[in-house]
N, C-alpha and C positions, 0 to 999 in steps of 0.2 A: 726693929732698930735701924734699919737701912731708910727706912721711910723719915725716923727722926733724923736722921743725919742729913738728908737730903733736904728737907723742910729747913734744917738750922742753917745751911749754906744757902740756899735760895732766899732765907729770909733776910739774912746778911747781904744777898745781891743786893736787896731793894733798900736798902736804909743810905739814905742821900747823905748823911751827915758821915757814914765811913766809904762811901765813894768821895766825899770832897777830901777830906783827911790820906786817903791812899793817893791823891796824887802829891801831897807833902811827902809821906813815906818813900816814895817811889816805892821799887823793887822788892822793899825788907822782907817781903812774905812767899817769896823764890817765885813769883810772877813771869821773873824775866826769864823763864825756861820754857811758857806759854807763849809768851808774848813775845813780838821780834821789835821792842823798842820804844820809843815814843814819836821819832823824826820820817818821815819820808824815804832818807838814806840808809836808817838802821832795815830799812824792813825792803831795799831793793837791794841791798848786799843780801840778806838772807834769798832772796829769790835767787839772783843768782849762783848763791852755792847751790839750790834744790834744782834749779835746773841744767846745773852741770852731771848733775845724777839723772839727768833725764823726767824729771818729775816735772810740774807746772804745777802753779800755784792760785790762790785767790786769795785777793787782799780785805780783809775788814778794817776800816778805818773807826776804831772803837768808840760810843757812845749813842746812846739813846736816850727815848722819854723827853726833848726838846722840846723847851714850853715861850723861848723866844726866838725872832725872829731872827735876830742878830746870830745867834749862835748855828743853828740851822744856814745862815748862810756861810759861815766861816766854816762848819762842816763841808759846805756842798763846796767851795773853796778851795779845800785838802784833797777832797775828792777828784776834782779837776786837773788839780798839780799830780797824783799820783798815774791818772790819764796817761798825762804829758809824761812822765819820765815811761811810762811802759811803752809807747811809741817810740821816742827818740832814744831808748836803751833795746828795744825790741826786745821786750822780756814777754817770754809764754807764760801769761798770767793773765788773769781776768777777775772782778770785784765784786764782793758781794756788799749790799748796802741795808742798812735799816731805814724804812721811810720813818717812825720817830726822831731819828735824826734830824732827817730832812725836813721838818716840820707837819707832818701827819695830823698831831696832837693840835697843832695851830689852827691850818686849812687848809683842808684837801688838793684845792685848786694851786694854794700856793707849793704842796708838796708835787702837785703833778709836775708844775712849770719847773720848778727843780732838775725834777729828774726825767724830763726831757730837755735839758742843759746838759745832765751827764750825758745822756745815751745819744744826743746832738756828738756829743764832746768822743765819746769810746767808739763810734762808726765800729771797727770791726772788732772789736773787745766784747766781748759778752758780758753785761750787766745781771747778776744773779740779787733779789730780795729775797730777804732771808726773812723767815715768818718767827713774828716774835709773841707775846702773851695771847692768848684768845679774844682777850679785850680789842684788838686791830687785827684779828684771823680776816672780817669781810671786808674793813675799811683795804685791806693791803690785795685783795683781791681786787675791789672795787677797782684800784690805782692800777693793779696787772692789766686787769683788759681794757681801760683808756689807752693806758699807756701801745698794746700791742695795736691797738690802730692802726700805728704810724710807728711802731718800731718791730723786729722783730729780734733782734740779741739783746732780748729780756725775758727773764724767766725768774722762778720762785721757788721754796722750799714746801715741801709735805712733812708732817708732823705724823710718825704712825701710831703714836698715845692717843692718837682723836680720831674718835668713833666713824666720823665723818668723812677721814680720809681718802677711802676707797670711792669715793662718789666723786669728791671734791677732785682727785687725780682723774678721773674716768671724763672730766670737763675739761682736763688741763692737757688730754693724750698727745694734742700737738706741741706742747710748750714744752720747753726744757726745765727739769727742774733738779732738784736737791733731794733725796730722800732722806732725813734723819728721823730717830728717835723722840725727841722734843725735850728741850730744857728747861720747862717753864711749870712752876706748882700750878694745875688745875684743879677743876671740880672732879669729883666724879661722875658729874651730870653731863660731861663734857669728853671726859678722857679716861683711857685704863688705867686703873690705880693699883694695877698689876705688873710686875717687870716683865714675869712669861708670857703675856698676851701682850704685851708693846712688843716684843723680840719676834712673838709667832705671827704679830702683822705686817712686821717690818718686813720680812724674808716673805710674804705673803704679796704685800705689794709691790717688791724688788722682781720678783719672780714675773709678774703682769706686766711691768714696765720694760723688764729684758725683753718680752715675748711681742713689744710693738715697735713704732721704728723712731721714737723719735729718742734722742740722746739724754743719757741720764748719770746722776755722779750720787753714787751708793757711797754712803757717809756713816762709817761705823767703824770702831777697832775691835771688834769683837769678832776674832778668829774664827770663832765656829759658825755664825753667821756667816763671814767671808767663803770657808773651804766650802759649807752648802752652795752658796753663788755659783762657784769656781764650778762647782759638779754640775751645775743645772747649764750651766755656758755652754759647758762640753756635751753634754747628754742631748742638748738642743741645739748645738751647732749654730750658738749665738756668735754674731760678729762681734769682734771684743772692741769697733772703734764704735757701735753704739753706746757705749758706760766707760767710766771710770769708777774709783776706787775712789773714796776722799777719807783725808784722817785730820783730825787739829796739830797743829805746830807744836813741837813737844812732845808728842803723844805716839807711844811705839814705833820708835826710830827706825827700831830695827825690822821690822814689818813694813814700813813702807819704805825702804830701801827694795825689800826682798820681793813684791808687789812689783815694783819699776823694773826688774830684774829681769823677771820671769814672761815681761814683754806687756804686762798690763798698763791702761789709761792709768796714771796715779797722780792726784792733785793734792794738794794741802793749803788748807784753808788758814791761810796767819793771820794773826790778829795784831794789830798794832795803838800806839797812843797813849795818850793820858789817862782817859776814860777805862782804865784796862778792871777795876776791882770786880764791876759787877759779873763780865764777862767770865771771869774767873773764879771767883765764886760759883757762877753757877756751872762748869766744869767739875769741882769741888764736888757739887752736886749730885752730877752725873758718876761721878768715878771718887768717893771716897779715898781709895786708898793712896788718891794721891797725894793724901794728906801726909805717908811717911813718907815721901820722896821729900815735900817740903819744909818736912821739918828736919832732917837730917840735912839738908843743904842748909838751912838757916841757922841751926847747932853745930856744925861740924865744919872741917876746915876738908880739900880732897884727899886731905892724905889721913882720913878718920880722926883728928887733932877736937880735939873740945874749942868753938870759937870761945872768945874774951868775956867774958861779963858782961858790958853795956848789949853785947849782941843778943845774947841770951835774955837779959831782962827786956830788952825793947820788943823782942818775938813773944815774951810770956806775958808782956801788958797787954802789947795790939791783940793776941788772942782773948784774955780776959777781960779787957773792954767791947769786944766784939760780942762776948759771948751774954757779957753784964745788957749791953742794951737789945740783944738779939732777946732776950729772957723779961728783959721790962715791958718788950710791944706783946707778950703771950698773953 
């Protein structure tokens, strides 16, 4: 059952006609508890409330799969501008990018020129590529080690659903990188189509990359993974300024308060923009159940109140048509 729930939300990520449609909707589908906005300003107040807790952040400027030119550069654009305000606000923060955005999907060469524009532009900001379907696992490697050439605050994401990981990271031992889970439907040809063996790889590779020296941001809300980490730091008399903690905006508040607290690296990855359905969906994906959080915020008023009618019917169409044409592409 977890597999079909996971499949219906990731299928949902990829249908163009309800990502163009959710940005009419905006918010209606409690998005905005994920997400910190659409504007530039929405999403550098949220930094700096997170970093008056001591936290630091990274920005995603949402959208992918860029198949013009044009849009690709009004991404690379935002991206620029977002630069700028983290300098001249001096916000501890740094970005992670999708090269689909940047135009990937177009030309290589024009996605490289790109994003050596940013990482021209971010000088001491750290540029993170966040690895997106399999389909660009090598094209987005390819663009890593051009790019490290001639930069070196750039680095990339590991996927530990892919079999490949441990090899792929044992190339990358000097780079900085991301380790998550992966959000993206694969093969089986490709990936563990197992939750136990993605979780027993993840702490598998978390463990290797604590145990070398170059800087690492362990990306998981899953507590019992975390308190293992926490034991192996200690057991091994790991320096805690090689890693951090990362968690998504929105996602166990209250744990990544308690993380920050207790004297650990903790970062939060926000996401922001227009572009926000697919990103969120495939969250959806990852973590079902936070389906009842959103729908209880999209039913219900804070004080447990039943919302109005049009609220209720508009939440129980957009679900029904999601679901009506999620069921037509099977």
């Amino acid at each position: 059952m977890t597999n079909v729930t996971r499949d219906f939300f990731i299928g949902l990520s990829n249908s163009k006609f309800l990502n163009t449609q959710a940005k009419k909707w905006g918010f209606v589908l409690g998005a905005d508890k994920f997400v910190a906005g659409t504007t530039i300003q929405s999403v550098v107040d949220a930094v700096k409330k997170l970093n008056a807790k001591g936290i630091s952040c990274t920005l995603d400027n949402l959208g992918e799969f860029v198949s013009d030119k044009s849009e690709a550069d009004q991404a690379k654009e935002r991206i620029l501008a977002i630069i700028e305000n983290i300098h001249e606000q001096e916000l501890d923060c740094h970005l992670s990018v999708k090269l689909t955005q940047l135009g990937l999907d177009i030309d290589q060469d024009y996605c490289i020129e790109n994003m050596k524009e940013i990482l021209g532009a971010a000088k001491g900001i750290f540029v993170n590529i966040d690895m997106e379907d399999y389909a660009h696992y090598e094209p987005t490697l390819d663009v890593l080690h051009a790019l490290r050439e001639h930069y070196d605050n750039v680095g990339t994401v590991i996927q530990s659903y892919l079999y490949r990981s441990e090899e792929d990271m044992s190339r990358l031992k000097d780079v900085r990188i991301r380790l998550v889970k992966g959000a993206y439907k694969e093969s089986d040809d490709v990936a563990f189509p197992d939750k136990q063996d993605i979780d027993r790889n993840f702490v598998k590779l978390a463990k290797q990359r604590l145990l070398g020296n170059t800087f690492t941001s362990i990306a998981t809300h899953d507590h019992h993974i975390i308190d293992e980490l926490k034991e192996f730091v200690d057991e091994n008399d790991i320096d805690t300024d090689k890693f951090e903690f990362q968690m998504l905006y929105g996602f166990r508040n209250d744990m990544q308060d308690k993380l920050a607290e207790e004297g650990y690296h903790f970062c939060t990855y926000i996401p922001f923009g227009d572009d926000w359905f697919g990103y969120f969906m495939r969250r959806l994906a990852e973590r079902p159940q936070n389906m009842n959080l959103i729908m209880k915020d999209a039913l219900y008023t804070e004080d447990n109140r039943l919302k109005k009618g049009p609220v209720i019917a508009g939440t129980a169409i957009a679900a029904a048509t999601a679901f009506a044409l999620w069921r037509r592409k099977k």
